[in-house]
Structures are given as C-alpha cells and as structure tokens.
C-alpha positions as CSV (number, residue, x, y, z in Angstrom):
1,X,-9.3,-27.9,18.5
2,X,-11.9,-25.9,17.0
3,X,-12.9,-22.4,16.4
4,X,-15.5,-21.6,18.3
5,X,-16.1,-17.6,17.8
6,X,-15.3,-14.8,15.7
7,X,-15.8,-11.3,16.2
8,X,-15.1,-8.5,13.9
9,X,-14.0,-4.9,15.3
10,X,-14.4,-1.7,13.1
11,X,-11.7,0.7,14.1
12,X,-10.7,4.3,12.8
13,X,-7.2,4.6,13.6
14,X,-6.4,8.5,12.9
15,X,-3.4,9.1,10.4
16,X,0.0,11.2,11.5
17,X,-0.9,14.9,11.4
18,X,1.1,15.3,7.9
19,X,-0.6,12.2,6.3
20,X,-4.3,13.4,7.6
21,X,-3.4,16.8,5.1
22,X,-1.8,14.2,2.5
23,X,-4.0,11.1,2.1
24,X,-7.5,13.4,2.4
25,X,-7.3,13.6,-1.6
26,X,-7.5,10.4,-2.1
27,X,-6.7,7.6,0.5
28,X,-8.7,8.9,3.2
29,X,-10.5,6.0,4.8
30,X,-7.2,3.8,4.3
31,X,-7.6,4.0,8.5
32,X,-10.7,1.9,8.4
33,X,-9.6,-1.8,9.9
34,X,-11.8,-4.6,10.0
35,X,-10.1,-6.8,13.1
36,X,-10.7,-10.6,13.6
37,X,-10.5,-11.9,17.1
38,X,-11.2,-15.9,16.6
39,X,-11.3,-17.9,19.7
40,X,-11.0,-21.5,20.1
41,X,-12.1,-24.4,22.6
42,X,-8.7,-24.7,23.8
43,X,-9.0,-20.9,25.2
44,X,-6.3,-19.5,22.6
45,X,-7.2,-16.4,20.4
46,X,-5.6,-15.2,17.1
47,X,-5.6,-12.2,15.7
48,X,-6.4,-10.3,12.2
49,X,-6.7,-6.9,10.4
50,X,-8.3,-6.4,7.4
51,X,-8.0,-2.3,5.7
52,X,-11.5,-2.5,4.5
53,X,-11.0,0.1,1.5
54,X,-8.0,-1.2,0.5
55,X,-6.8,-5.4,0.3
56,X,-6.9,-8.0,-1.6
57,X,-10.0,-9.7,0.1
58,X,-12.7,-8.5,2.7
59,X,-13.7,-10.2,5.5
60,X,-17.7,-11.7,4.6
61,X,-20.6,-13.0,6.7
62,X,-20.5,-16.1,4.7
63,X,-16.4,-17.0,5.5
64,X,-17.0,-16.5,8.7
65,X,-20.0,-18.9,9.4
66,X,-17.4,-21.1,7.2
67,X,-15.1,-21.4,9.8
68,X,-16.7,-22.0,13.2
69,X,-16.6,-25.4,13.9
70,X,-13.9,-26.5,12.1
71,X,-10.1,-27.1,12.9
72,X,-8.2,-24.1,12.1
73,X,-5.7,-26.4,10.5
74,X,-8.5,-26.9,8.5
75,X,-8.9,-23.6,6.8
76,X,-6.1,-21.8,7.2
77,X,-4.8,-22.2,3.4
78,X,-7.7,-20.8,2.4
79,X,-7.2,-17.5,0.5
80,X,-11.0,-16.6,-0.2
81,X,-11.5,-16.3,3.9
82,X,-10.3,-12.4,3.5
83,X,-7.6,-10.8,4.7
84,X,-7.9,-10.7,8.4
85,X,-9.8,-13.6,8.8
86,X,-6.8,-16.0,7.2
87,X,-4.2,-13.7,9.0
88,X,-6.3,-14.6,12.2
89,X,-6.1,-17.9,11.8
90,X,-2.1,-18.5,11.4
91,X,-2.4,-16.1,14.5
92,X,-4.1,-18.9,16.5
93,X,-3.1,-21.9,15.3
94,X,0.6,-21.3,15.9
95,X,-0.4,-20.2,19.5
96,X,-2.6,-23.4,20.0
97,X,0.7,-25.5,18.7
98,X,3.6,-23.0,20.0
99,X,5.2,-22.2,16.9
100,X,5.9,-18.8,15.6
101,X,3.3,-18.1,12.3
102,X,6.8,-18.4,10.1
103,X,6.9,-22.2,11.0
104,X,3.8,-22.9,9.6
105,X,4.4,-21.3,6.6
106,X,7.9,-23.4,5.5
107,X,11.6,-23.0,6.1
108,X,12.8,-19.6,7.9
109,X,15.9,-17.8,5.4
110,X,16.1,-14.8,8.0
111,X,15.7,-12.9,11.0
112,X,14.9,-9.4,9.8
113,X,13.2,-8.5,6.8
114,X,13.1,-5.3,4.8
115,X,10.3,-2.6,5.2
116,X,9.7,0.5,3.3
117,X,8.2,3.8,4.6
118,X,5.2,4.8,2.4
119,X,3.3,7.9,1.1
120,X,1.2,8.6,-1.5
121,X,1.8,11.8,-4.1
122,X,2.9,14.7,-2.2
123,X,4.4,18.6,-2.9
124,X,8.2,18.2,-2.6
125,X,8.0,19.6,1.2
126,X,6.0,16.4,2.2
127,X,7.7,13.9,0.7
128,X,10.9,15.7,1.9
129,X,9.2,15.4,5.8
130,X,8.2,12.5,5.3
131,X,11.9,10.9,4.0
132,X,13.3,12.5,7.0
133,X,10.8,11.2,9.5
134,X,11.9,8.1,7.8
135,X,15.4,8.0,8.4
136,X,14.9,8.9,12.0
137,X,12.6,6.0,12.3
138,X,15.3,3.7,11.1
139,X,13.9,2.9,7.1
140,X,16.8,3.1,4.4
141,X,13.6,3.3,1.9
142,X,10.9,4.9,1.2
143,X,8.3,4.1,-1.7
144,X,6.1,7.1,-3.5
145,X,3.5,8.0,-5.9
146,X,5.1,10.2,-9.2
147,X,2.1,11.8,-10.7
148,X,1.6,14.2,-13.7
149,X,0.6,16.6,-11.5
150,X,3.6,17.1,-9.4
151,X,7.0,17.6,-10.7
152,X,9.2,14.3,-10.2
153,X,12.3,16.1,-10.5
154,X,11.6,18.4,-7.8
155,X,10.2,15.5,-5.5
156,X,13.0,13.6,-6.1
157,X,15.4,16.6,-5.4
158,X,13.7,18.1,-2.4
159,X,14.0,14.6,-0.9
160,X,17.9,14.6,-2.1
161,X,18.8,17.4,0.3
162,X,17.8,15.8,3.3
163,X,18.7,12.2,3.7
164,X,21.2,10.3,3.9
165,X,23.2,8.6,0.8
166,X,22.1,5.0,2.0
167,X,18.6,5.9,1.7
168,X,16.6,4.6,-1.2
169,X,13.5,6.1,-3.5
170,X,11.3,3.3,-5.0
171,X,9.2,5.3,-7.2
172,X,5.4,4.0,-8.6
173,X,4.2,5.9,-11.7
174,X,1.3,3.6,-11.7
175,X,1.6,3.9,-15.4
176,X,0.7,7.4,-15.8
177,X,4.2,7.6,-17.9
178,X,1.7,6.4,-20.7
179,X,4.4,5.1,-23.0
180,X,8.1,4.1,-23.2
181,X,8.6,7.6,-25.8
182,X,7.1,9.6,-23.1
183,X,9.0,7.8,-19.7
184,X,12.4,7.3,-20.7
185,X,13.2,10.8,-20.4
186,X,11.8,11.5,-17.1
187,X,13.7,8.5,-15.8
188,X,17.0,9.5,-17.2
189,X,16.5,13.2,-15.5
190,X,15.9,10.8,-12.1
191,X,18.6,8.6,-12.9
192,X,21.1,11.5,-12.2
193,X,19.9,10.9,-8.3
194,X,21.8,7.8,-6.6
195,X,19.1,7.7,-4.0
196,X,16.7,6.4,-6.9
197,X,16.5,2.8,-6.4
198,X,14.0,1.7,-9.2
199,X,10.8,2.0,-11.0
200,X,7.4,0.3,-10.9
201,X,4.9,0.2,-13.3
202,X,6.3,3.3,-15.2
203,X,4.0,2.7,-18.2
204,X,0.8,0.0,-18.6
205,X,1.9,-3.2,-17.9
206,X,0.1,-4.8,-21.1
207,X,2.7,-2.7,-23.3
208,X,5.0,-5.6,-23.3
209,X,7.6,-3.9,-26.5
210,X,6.8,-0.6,-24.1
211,X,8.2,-1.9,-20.7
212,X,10.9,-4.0,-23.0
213,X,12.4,-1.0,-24.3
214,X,12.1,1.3,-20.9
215,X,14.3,-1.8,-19.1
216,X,17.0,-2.1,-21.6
217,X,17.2,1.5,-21.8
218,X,17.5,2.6,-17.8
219,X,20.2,1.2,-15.4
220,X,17.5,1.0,-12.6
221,X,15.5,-2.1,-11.7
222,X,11.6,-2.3,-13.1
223,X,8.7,-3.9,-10.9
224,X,5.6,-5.0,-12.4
225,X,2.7,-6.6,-10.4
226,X,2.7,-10.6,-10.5
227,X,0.2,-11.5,-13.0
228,X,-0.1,-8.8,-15.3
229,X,1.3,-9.7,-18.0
230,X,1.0,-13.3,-17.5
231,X,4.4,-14.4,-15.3
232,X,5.8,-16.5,-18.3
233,X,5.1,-13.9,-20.8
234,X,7.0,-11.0,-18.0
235,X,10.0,-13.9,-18.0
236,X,10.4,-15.0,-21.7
237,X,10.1,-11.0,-22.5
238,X,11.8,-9.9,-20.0
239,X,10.0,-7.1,-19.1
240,X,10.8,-6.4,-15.7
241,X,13.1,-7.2,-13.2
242,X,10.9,-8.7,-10.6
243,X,7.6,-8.1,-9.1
244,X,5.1,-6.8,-6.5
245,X,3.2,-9.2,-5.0
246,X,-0.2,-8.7,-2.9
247,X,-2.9,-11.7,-1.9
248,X,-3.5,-14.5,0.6
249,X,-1.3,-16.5,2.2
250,X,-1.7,-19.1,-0.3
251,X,-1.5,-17.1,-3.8
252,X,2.1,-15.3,-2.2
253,X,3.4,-18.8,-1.9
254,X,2.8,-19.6,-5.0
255,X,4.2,-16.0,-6.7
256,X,6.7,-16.0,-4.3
257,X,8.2,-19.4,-5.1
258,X,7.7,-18.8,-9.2
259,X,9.5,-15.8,-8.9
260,X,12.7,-17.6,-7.3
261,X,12.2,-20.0,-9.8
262,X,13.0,-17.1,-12.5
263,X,15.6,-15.7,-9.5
264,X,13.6,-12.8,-9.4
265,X,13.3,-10.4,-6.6
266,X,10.1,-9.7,-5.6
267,X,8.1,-6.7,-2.6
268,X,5.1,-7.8,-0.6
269,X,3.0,-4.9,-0.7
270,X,0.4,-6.0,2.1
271,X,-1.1,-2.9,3.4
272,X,-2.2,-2.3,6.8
273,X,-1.0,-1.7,10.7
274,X,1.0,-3.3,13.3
275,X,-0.7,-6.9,12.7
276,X,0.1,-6.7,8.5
277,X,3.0,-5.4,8.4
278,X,4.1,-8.6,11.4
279,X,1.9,-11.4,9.1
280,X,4.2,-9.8,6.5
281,X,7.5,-10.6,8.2
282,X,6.4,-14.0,8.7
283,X,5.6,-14.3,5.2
284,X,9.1,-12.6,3.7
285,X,10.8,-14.6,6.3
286,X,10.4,-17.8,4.3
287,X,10.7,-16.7,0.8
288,X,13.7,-16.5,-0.5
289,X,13.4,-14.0,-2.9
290,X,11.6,-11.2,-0.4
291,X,14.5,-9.3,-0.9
292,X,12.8,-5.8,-1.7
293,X,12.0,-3.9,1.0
294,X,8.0,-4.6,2.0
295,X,5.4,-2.1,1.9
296,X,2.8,-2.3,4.3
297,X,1.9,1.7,5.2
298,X,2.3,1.3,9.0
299,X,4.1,4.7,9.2
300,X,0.4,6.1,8.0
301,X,-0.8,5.6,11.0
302,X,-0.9,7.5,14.7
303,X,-0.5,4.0,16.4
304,X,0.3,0.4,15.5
305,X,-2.6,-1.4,17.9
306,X,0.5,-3.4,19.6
307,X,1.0,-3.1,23.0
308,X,5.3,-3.1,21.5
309,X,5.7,-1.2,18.3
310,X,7.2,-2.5,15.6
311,X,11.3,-1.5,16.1
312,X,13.0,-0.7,12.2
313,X,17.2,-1.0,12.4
314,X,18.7,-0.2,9.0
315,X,15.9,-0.3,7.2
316,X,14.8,-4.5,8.7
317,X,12.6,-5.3,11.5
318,X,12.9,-8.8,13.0
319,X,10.9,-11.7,12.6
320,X,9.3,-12.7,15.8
321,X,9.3,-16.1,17.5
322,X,7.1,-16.4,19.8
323,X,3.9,-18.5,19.0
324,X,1.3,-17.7,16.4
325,X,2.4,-13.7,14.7
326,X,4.6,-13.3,17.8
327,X,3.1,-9.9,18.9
328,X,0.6,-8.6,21.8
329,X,-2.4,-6.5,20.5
330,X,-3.1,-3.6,22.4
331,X,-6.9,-4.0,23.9
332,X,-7.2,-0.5,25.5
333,X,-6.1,1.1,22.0
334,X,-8.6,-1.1,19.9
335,X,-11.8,0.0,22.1
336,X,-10.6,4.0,21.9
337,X,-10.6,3.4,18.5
338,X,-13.4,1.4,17.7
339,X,-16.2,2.6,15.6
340,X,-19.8,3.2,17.7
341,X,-22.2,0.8,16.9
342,X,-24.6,3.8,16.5
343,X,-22.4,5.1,13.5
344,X,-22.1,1.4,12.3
345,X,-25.6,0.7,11.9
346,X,-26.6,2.4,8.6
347,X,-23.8,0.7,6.6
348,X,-24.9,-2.7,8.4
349,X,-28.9,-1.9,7.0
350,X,-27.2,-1.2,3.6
351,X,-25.0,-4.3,3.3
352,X,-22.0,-1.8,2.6
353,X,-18.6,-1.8,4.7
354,X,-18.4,1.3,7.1
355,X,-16.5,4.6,5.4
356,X,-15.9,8.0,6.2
357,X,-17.6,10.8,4.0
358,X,-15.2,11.8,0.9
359,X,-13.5,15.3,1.4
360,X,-14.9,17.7,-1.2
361,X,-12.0,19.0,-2.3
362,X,-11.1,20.3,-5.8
363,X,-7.8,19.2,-7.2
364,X,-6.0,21.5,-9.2
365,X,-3.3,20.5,-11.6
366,X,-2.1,24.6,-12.7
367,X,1.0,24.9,-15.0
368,X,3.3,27.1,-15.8
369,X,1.9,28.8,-18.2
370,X,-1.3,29.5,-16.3
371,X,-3.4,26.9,-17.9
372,X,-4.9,24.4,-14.9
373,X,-7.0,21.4,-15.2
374,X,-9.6,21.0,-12.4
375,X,-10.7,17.5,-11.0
376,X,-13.0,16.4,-8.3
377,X,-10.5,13.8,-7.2
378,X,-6.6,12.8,-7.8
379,X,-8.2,9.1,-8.9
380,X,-10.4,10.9,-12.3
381,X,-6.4,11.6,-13.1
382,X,-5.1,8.3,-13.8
383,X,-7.0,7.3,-16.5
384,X,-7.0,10.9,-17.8
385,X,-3.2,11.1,-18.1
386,X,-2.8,7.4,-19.1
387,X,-5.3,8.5,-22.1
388,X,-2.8,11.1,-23.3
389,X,-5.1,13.9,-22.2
390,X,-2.2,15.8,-20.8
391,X,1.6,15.7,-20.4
392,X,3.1,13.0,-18.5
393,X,5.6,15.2,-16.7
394,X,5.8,18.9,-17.2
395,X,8.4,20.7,-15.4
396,X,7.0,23.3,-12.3
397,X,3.7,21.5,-12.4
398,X,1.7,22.1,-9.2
399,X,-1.2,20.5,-7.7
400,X,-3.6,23.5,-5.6
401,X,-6.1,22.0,-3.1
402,X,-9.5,24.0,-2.5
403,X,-11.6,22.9,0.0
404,X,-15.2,23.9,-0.1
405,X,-15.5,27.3,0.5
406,X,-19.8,27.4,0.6
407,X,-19.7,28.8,-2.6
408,X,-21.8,28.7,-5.8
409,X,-19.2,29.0,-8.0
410,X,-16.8,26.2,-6.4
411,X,-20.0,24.3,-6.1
412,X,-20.6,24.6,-10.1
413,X,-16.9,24.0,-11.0
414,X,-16.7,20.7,-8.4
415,X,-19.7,19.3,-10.2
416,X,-18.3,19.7,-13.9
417,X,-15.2,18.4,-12.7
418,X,-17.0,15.4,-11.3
419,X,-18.2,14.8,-14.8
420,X,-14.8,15.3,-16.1
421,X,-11.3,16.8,-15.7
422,X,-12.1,20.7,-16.7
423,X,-9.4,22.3,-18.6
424,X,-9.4,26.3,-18.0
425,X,-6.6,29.0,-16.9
426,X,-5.9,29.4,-13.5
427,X,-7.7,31.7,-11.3
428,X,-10.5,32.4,-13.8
C-alpha cells in the first residue's frame, strides 16, 4: 500500500450570522481550511483539514512530496507533516486496514468524549446567544475570551440568566489579568457564579509565585498550556491544575500520557470543523486523562463539511467506529465552498497561504468615565493590557466597533492607532 496522490482544497466555509459580526475583529479568516484528500494504490482515500490561520502546523509543498510513495504506515507519526496532512493519513490507513482511527492510536477508555462550544470576546448579549444556542445544541460548556475591554462580571451574568445550572463557563484571560494582585479579585467577583467552571491562563504563565498564589487562593481549577512553564517545573510548583494541550498526533501522546502520569486533567484544544473536531474524539478517546471538555470551534461555522453532523448529548459526542475517522465528507459542500483558483493565484505567486482582507474596523475600549482608548485591532490589546498600560478589569467597560465610514478623520485616528493604542475621551 502506498500513497499515491495528494490534493489540497482551499475552502471558505462562512461563519453563523452572529459569529460573522463577532470574530470580524479579530478571527476573521479562522474559516480558511486547507483540506487533504490522499489516495492510495489500493483505491482507499483519507481525509484532512488544516485552519490555515490558526494550527499548530501547516500543510507544505515539501511534506507532501514527502509522502507519496511511501506506506502510510510509514509516516503517519510524523508530526512535522502539518495538520491535515497527518490527520489525512490516520484517515486512510484505518480505512485501508478497517479499523476505526482510535485503534491506531492505542487502547479505547470511552465512547463519548466531551466538547465545548466556543466564542471569542463578546458584549454580554452575544455570549448570552451564544450560551443559549449552546444548550439547545446539546453542550453543558462553553469556553470564552475575558478581556479588559469587556466587563467579566456582566458577561458572566448575562450568560447566568439564561442557562441552565449544569452548564459550565471555562473562562481564558489569556493573561491579560497581568498579575496575581490584579486577578484574584476579579475571580472572587466570578466565583460567586456556580456556572464558572475554571480559569486558564489568568495571568502569564512564566509567573510561576503569580499562578502559585492565584491557585491556592480560588476554589476553581487553573489550566495552563503544556509546555509553558516547563511540565516538571508546572508539577513540582504546582501551578495549575492541568493543561491545554494543542499539536500532532504524536506531541498529544506524549503530553497526554505525562499529564496522567501527574493525574492531571488535561483539554485538547484542536481547532477546526467537522473532520478536527472527529480526529479529536479519536484522540480523547484513548487518553485517559481527556476529561475536560475539547475545544475545537465547530459551532463557528455555517456547516460541518460531513454529509452527518456531528450529534452533542449532554455535553459528549461519540466516538465513531467505522474505519479510518469514522465519518463521510460531504463532496457537494466542499466544491460550493471551495476557493476559485482565479482568487488563489496571487497568494500561490507570493508563496503566502490564501486570506481574506482584514476588516478595517476601529476598536474602542470607552469607560465610564468617558476616557476611551482606540486600537486598530482587539490583538494590539493583549500586549498593551499585559504591559500594565491599562486596568485589567474595570467595571461598565465597553468595547464600540466603527467601521470605516470614508472619512478623513477615522482614516487619521485608524492610522495612529495602528501605531499604537491612542488614549483620548470618547466622542472627541
């Protein structure tokens, strides 16, 4: 058996309405999919999907020429093929030997596998949507994006009033807390709210007396990504109480079977559609410590590329067991979504993976005093707040989106704010 082809489709897959509005500040070409269809000599194809501005390893020229030829028992361990190439791979050699992708991967320790519902900072009437699109949906959990420009508390509450007491709020600072002096007390105000189910990456994870004194000072569980701090300084500290854990097929293994070692929990945050978020159940299906709902973002999108979506019951989905990932792609879907080769060909000349021109949209952080601070894009914020430039949570913050309005004086403001974050009162 040997691969004998390997074609890569670029597809645009449009977001929900609500997460078109939401991710345009700053995930907006998180809809960009690189799939892998590889084909061997024994007929059998396997399938891949790769988000091209966001995972832990594109897809390159050179990987592929790597591969064609060879046994795809071979290669398939091999982590620096990309995302949907190695994911591709698993596909077709459990077709070719009639095993489910989970069998090749090690002992199955259960059926269903937790799964999160995902969104990135919101206003409190989003997130609120989106937590009850959620529990309609069948999640129990739902993992978000505090920022300094939002007010938690609100979020948090607004979210409160409409689900269920079950349902669970994994909340992802991504250290814009800046310290343990300044996060404490804006966990404590969200530790009055059972539905909060734990922290991640509240403050920088190289603080290591920082995140020390935020775990023994909350009763909620802290996740830090595996790595960072090294994983035998995050055990002998005790910094957190397990991890997030995003790579190849190979590297999860690894981090997956150290942190059961420590008997530490542990989500795979694997991002992507229908064919990640199944190459993820496969993978949480044989490690034991998988425990924490995954994240994968599938609810971003308008449609999963699978001929069946992916059904959620209580918050689990099941593993499936038919050969290779188990699931049928949907063809029709792929080619209405697939990118014109017309619209391809510039990035090809330029070596650069296909994107979608960035929104220009200015980002307004406004107060309640009626100060604001102006930015170009939500991203300038995270090394801004994590600097100390401004609070890390300040009750009735708002974030105010201004589109380009053909004006000279938005233009002049979005180009010093592109420079820098531009502190001024609001409306002036």
């Amino acid at each position: 058996m040997k691969i004998v082809d390997v074609e890569r489709i670029i597809v645009s897959v449009p977001f929900t309405e609500r997460q078109h509005r939401i991710t345009a500040r700053e995930v907006y070409n998180w809809n960009i999919f690189e799939l892998c269809k590889v084909t061997s000599d024994t007929g059998h194809v396997g399938w891949g999907e790769t988000v091209l501005h966001y995972t832990w390893a594109r897809v390159t020229d050179e990987s592929v020429e790597r591969v064609k030829g060879k046994s795809p028992a071979e290669v398939v361990h091999d982590d620096s093929l990309g995302s949907g190439l190695q994911m591709a791979i698993h596909d077709l050699l459990g077709k070719i030997l009639e095993v489910p992708v989970h069998r090749l991967l090690g002992s199955k320790v259960r059926d269903w596998v937790p799964i999160s519902w995902w969104s990135i900072d919101a206003a409190p009437e989003d997130w609120a949507a989106e937590a009850a699109d959620a529990v309609a949906a069948g999640y129990t959990s739902f993992k978000n994006k505090p920022r300094p420009w939002w007010d938690i508390v609100a979020q948090v509450d607004a979210v409160d009033k409409v689900v269920p007491r079950h349902f669970k709020l994994d909340l992802d600072a991504n250290a814009t807390w800046q310290n343990a002096a300044n996060a404490i007390p804006v966990i404590k105000k969200l530790e009055a709210y059972p539905i909060v189910a734990m922290f991640e990456s509240p403050i920088p994870q190289g603080d290591i007396l920082g995140n020390r004194q935020i775990r023994n000072a909350i009763n909620r569980p802290v996740a830090m990504h595996f790595g960072s701090p090294p994983y035998i300084t995050c055990v002998r500290e005790e910094v957190c109480d397990g991890f997030v854990i995003c790579a190849g097929r190979s590297a999860v293994m690894k981090q997956g079977t150290l942190s059961a070692e420590a008997q530490m929990p542990f989500w795979l945050q694997l991002v992507g559609n229908g064919l990640m978020a199944t190459w993820a159940a496969h993978l949480g299906a044989v490690l034991t410590h998988a425990t924490w709902p995954t994240i994968t973002c599938t609810n971003l999108y308008s449609h999963q590329l699978l001929k069946a979506p992916i059904d959620v019951v209580g918050g689990y989905h099941q593993v499936p067991e038919a050969p290779g990932l188990g699931i049928e792609v949907d063809e029709d879907a792929i080619e209405r979504f697939r990118v014109p080769d017309d619209e391809l060909a510039p990035f090809v000349a330029e070596g650069k993976p296909y994107n979608h021109p960035e929104p220009r949209l200015l980002n307004s952080i406004v107060y309640q005093d009626g100060s604001c601070v102006h930015m170009a894009s939500t991203s300038q914020g995270y090394g801004y707040f994590s600097n100390g430039h401004g609070p890390a949570y300040s009750q009735g913050v708002r974030l105010e989106i201004t589109p380009d309005d053909g004006s000279k004086e938005w233009a002049e403001l979005f180009e010093r704010a592109k420079k820098t974050p531009v502190r001024a009162r609001w409306g002036q």
